[in-house]
Structures are given as structure tokens and as C-alpha cells.
C-alpha positions in Angstrom: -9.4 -9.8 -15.7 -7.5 -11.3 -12.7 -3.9 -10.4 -12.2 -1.0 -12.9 -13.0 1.5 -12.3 -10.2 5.3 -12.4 -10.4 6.1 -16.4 -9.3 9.6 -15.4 -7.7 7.4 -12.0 -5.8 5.3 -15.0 -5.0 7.3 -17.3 -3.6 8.4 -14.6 -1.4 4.8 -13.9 -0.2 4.8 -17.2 1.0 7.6 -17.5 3.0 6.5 -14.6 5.0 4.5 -15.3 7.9 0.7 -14.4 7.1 -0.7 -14.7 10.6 -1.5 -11.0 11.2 -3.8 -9.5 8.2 -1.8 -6.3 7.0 1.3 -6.7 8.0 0.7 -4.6 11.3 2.9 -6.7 13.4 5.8 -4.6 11.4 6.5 -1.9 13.4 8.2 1.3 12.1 10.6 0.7 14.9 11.5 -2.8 13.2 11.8 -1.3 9.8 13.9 1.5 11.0 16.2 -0.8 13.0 16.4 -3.0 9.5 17.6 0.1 8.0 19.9 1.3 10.2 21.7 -2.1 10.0 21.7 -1.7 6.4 23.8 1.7 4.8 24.2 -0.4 1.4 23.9 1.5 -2.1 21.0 1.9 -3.8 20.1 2.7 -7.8 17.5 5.4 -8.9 15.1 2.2 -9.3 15.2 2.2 -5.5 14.8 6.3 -4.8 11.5 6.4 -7.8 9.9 3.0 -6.2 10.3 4.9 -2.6 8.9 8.1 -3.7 6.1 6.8 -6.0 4.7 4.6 -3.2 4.5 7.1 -0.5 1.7 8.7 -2.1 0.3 5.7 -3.2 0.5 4.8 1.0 -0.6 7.6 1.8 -3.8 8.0 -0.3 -4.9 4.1 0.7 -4.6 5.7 4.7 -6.7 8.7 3.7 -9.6 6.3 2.4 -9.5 3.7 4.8 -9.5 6.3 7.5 -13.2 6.7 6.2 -14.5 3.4 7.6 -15.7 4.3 10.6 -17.3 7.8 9.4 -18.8 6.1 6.7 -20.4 3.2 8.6 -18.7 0.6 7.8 -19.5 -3.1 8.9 -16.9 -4.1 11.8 -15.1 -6.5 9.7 -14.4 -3.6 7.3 -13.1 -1.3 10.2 -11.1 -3.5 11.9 -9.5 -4.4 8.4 -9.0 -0.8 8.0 -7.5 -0.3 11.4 -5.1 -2.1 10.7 -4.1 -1.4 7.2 -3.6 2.1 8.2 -1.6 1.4 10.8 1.1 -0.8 8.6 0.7 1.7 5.7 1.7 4.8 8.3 4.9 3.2 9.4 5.9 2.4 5.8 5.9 5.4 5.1 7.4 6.4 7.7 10.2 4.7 7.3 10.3 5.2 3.3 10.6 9.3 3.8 13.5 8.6 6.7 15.2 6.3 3.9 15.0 9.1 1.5 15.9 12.0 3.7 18.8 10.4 4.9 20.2 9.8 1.1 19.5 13.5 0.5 16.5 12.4 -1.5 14.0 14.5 -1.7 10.4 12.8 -0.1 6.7 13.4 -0.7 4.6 14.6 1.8 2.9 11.4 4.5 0.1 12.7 4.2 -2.7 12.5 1.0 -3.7 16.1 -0.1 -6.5 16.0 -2.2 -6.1 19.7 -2.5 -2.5 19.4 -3.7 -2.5 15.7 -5.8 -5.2 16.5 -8.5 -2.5 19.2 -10.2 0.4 16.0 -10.3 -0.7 14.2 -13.4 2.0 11.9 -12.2 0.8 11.0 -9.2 -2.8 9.9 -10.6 -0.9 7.9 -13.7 0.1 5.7 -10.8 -0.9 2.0 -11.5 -3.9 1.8 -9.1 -4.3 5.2 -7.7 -7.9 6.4 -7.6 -9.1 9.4 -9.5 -10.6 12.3 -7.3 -13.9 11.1 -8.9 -13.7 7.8 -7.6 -12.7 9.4 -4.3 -15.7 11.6 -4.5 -17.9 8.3 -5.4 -16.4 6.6 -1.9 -17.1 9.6 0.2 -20.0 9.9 -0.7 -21.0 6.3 0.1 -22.4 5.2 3.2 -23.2 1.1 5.3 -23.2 -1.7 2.5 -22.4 0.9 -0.4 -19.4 2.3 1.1 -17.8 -1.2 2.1 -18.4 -3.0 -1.2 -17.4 0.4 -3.2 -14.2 0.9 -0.9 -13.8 -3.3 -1.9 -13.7 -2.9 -5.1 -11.4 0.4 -5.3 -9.0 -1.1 -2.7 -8.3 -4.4 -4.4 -7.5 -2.0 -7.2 -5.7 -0.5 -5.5 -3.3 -3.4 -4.0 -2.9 -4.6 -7.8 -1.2 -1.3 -8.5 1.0 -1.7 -5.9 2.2 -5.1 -6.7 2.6 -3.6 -10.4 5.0 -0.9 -8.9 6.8 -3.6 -7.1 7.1 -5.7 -10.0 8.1 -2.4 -11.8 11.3 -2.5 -8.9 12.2 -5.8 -9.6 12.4 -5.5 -13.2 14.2 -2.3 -13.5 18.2 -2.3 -14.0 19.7 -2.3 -10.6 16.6 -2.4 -8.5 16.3 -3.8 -5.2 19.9 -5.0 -5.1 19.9 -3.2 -1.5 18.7 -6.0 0.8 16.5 -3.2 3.1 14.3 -2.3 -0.1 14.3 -5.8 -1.3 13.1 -6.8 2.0 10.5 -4.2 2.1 9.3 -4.5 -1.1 9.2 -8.7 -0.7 7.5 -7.7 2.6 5.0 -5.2 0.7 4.1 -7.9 -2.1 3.3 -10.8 0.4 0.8 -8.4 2.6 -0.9 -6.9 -0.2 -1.0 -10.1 -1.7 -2.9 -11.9 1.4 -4.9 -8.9 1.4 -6.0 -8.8 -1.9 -7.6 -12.3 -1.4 -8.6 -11.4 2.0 -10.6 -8.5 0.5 -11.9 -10.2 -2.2 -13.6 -13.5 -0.2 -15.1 -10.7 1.9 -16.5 -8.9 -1.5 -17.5 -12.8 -3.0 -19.6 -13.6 0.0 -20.6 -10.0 1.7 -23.9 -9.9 3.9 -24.3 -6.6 5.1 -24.4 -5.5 8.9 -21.4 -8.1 9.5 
């Protein structure tokens, strides 16, 4: 079933410039300069959307860190490469934004030792189950990239659901830095959720 996406979230995808595939032009240095400009107020909608999607950050790092282990083709790695590098300075920046509201702020990195035990965690929309993790590690060439895909696409449409989640929720993003990270957020995974899924339509293996 293909996902209907929020028309204003969409409108905002558009407006943002789409010429560098996962948003790594965004430097943690430009989202922390955004947020030190901005010391608004900001609603528990804001603090559960910040500490919900660091883990959900962080566990897309942990498995497109694999790509290069796992063989890969070089379109995948260099899409990977790049994803994890935007993804690391989100959350980067999300834990700052938390610690300095006295919020408390999940760990940056994915421990798959820890995250089975938090139920929570694994009822996130989009999250992977340590099965489907175990199914990814354990693939390697064509089967890896069209199984990491497929679980990254799904992935992407459970982060759009938490930012839709934001947006809907009473007093969400009324703070301009987490409506502008959040808009941001939506319009990369957005253009890489297509991106992703042309590559999965029309894959020939070795490219």
C-alpha cells in the first residue's frame, strides 16, 4: 500500500532544495547555529518527537553502516555514506537540544544489546525488529542491497509518520528550530524514499 503524504509536509519538501541526496549538505554546525539563534518554547510534542527519533536515527546509521561490509553495489554505498552522515549530525544536534532543556536524551548510538528490552522503542512506526536486523546482516551483494531497500523505505515511512505525528499533536512544532528540522527531515526522507525506490524498481546487480 503506498503511503499518502501530508500535502502541507509536502509542500514543504518541495520548497527545500533537493540537489544533494540525504540532506548531507546540513551540517551539524548549521543546525546548531539555527538553534542557538533560536531559545523559543517548546511543548512535550516537541521533547517525545526529539527523543523518539534519535533511536529511530540512530538505528538507520547502525544498518546503513553495513554497506560496505556487506558488499554492497557502489550506488548503495555511496547512498549510505551519505545518509549516515546527515542522520549523525541530527542527532547530534537533537541530544544538544534536549540536554540543554534539561531533557533527558537517548543514547547516539543503536544498541542492539540494550533496544530489544524497550518495547517502546520497537513499537516505533518503522523501526525494524531484531529479526529483520538479523535477516539484513545476514545478507550479502544483490540480497543485502534489495533487502536493506526494502527495510529502509520502511523505514523512511515511519519517520514521516512520526513527523506527521508532530504536526498533528497540540502545540507541536510551534518552535520555528523543530519546525524547521522536522520540515527539513520530511522533504529528505521524502526524496529519498523515491530515490530508493527507482533504484529497487529497476535494480541490476553489480551497479
Amino acid at each position: 500500500m503506498k503511503r499518502s503524504y501530508s500535502p502541507v509536509l509536502l509542500l514543504s519538501a518541495f520548497a527545500v532544495s533537493l540537489a544533494s541526496c540525504g540532506g548531507a549538505a546540513r551540517s551539524a554546525a548549521d543546525l546548531e547555529a539555527l538553534a542557538a539563534r533560536n531559545r523559543q518554547g517548546h511543548s512535550p510534542a516537541d521533547v517525545h518527537f526529539m527523543a523518539n527519533m534519535i533511536p529511530h536515527h540512530a538505528q538507520a546509521v547502525l544498518f546503513a553502516g553495513w554497506a560496505e561490509s556487506h558488499e554492497a553495489s557502489s550506488s548503495i554505498q555511496i547512498f549510505c555514506a551519505r545518509m549516515v552522515v546527515a542522520q549523525r549530525d541530527e542527532i547530534v544536534t537533537m541530544r544538544s537540544w534536549l540536554l540543554e532543556r534539561d531533557e533527558p536524551a537517548p543514547p547516539a548510538e543503536y544498541s542492539r544489546m540494550r533496544m530489544p528490552a524497550d518495547t517502546d522503542h520497537h513499537a516505533m512506526s518503522g523501526m525494524l525488529t531484531e529479526a529483520q536486523l538479523n535477516e539484513l546482516d545476514n545478507a550479502r551483494g544483490a540480497d543485502f542491497d534489495r533487502l536493506f531497500l526494502k527495510y529502509m523505505i520502511m523505514h523512511h515511512e515511519g519517520a514521516l509518520a512520526m513527523v506527521d505525528e508532530l504536526f498533528s499533536s497540540y502545540g507541536g512544532a510551534q518552535n520555528d528550530f523543530i519546525f524547521k528540522l522536522a520540515s527539513d527531515m520530511y522533504a529528505d526522507q521524502t526524496t529519498e524514499i523515491e530515490h530508493m525506490q527507482v533504484i529497487l524498481d529497476t535494480y541490476e546487480p553489480g551497479r
